[in-house]
LOSE-124910 format. One record per residue (C-alpha): residue number from 0; residue in one letter; chain; x, y, z. Coordinates in pm, 1 decimal, always signed. Layout:
# LOSE-124910
+-----+-----+-------+----------+----------+----------+
|   n | res | chain |     east |    north |       up |
+-----+-----+-------+----------+----------+----------+
| NUM |   A |     A |        X |        Y |        Z |
...
+-----+-----+-------+----------+----------+----------+
END
This chain:
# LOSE-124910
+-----+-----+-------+----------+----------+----------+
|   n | res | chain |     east |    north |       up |
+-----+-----+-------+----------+----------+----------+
|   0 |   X |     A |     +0.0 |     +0.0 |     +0.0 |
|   1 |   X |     A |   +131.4 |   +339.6 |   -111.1 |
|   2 |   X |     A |    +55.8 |   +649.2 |   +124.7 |
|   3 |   X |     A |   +101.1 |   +990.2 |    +82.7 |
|   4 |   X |     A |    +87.2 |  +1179.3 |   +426.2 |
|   5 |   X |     A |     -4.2 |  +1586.9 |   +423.0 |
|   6 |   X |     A |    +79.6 |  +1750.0 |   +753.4 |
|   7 |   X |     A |    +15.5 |  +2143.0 |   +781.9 |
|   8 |   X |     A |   +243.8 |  +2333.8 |   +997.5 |
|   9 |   X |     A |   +251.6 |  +2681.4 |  +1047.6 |
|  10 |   X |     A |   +561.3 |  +2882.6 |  +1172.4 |
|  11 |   X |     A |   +836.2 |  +2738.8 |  +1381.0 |
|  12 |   X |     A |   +651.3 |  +2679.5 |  +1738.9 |
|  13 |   X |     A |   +556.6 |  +2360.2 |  +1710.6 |
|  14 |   X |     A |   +802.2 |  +2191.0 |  +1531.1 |
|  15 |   X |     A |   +919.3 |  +1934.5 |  +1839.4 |
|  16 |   X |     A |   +545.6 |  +1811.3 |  +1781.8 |
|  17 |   X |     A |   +612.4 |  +1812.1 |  +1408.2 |
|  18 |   X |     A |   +939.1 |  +1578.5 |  +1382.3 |
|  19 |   X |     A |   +746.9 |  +1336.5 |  +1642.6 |
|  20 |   X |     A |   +452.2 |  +1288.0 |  +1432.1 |
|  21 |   X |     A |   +667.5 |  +1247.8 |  +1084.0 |
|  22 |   X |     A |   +907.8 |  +1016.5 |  +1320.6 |
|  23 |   X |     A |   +553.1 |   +780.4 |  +1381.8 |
|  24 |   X |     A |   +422.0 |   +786.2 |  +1058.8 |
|  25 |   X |     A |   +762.4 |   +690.8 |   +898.1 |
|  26 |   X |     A |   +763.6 |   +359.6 |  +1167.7 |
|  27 |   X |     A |   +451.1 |   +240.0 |   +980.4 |
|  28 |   X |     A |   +541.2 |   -108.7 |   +763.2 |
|  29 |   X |     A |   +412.5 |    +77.2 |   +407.2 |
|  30 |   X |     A |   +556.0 |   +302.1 |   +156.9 |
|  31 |   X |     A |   +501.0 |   +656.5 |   +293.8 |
|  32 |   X |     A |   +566.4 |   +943.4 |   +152.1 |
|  33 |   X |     A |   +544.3 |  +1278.1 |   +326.7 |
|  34 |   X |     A |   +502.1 |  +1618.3 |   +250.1 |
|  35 |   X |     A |   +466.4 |  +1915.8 |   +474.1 |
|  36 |   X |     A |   +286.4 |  +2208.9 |   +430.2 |
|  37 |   X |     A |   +408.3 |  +2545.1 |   +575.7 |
|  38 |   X |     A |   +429.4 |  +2886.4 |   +491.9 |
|  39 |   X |     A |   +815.0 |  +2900.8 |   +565.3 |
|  40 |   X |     A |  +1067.2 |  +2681.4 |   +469.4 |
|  41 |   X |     A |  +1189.0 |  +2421.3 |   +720.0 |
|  42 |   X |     A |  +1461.8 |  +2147.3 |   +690.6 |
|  43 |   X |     A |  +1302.1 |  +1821.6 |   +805.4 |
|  44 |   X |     A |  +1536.5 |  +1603.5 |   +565.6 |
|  45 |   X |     A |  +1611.3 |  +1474.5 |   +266.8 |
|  46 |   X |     A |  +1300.1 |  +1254.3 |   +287.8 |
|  47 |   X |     A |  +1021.0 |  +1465.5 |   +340.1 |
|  48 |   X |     A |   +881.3 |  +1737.9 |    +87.6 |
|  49 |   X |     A |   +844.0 |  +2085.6 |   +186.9 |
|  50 |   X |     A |   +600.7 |  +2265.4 |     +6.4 |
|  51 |   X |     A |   +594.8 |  +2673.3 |   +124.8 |
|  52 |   X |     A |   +346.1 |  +2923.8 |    +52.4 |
|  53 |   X |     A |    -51.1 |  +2984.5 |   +177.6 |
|  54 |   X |     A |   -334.4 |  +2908.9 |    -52.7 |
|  55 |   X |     A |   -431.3 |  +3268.2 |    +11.8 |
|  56 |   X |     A |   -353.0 |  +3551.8 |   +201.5 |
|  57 |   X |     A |   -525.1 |  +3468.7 |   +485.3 |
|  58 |   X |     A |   -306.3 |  +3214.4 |   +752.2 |
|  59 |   X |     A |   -631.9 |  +3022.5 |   +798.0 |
|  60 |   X |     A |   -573.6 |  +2897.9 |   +438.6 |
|  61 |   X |     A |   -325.6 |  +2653.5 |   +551.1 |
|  62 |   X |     A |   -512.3 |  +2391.3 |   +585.6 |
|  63 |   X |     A |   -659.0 |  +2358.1 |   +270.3 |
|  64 |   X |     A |   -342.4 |  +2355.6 |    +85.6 |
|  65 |   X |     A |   -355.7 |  +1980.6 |   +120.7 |
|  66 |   X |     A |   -617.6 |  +1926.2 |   -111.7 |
|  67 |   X |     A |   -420.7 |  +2043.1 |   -451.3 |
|  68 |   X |     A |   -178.3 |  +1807.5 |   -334.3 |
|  69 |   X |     A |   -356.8 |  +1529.1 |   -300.0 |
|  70 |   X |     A |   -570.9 |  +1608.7 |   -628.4 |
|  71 |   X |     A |   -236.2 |  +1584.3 |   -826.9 |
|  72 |   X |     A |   -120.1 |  +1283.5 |   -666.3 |
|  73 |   X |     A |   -442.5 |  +1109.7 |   -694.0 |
|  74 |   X |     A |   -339.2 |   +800.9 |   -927.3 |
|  75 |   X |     A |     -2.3 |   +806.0 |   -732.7 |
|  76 |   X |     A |   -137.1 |   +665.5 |   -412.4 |
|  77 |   X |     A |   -400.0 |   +394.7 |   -237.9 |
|  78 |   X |     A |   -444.4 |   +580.1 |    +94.6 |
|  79 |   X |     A |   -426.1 |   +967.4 |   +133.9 |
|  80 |   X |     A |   -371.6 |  +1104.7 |   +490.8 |
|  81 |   X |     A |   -416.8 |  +1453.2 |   +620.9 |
|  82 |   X |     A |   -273.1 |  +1577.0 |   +963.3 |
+-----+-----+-------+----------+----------+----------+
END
């Protein structure tokens, strides 16, 4: 099973919370791939995508970026996750 994983994450605050929850999803026994969602960029490592910038102008936007994601990756993937 192939899964692509969308977390949004804005700022730097919470980013102890961030590299725990990629740390669990990459223990899972399937092909993950991961791509955060921020409005500034972050290093999180070579394995996870970063993908910077706001839907809109408004910060509240952020979590909607997933879905243009996910709608280009749709015959990538069998499972899509948002976080």
């Amino acid at each position: 099973m192939k899964i692509l994983v969308a977390i949004a994450n804005y700022g730097s605050k919470n980013m102890r919370f961030l590299r725990a929850l990629i740390k669990e999803y990459q223990t899972m026994s399937f092909q993950i791939d991961i791509v955060v969602l921020s409005n500034i960029p972050k290093e999180l490592g070579s394995d996870i995508e970063v993908k910077v910038g706001l839907p809109s102008k408004n910060p509240w936007s952020l979590p909607f970026a997933h879905k243009k994601v996910f709608a280009e990756r749709v015959d990538d993937y069998d499972l899509f996750i948002y976080s």
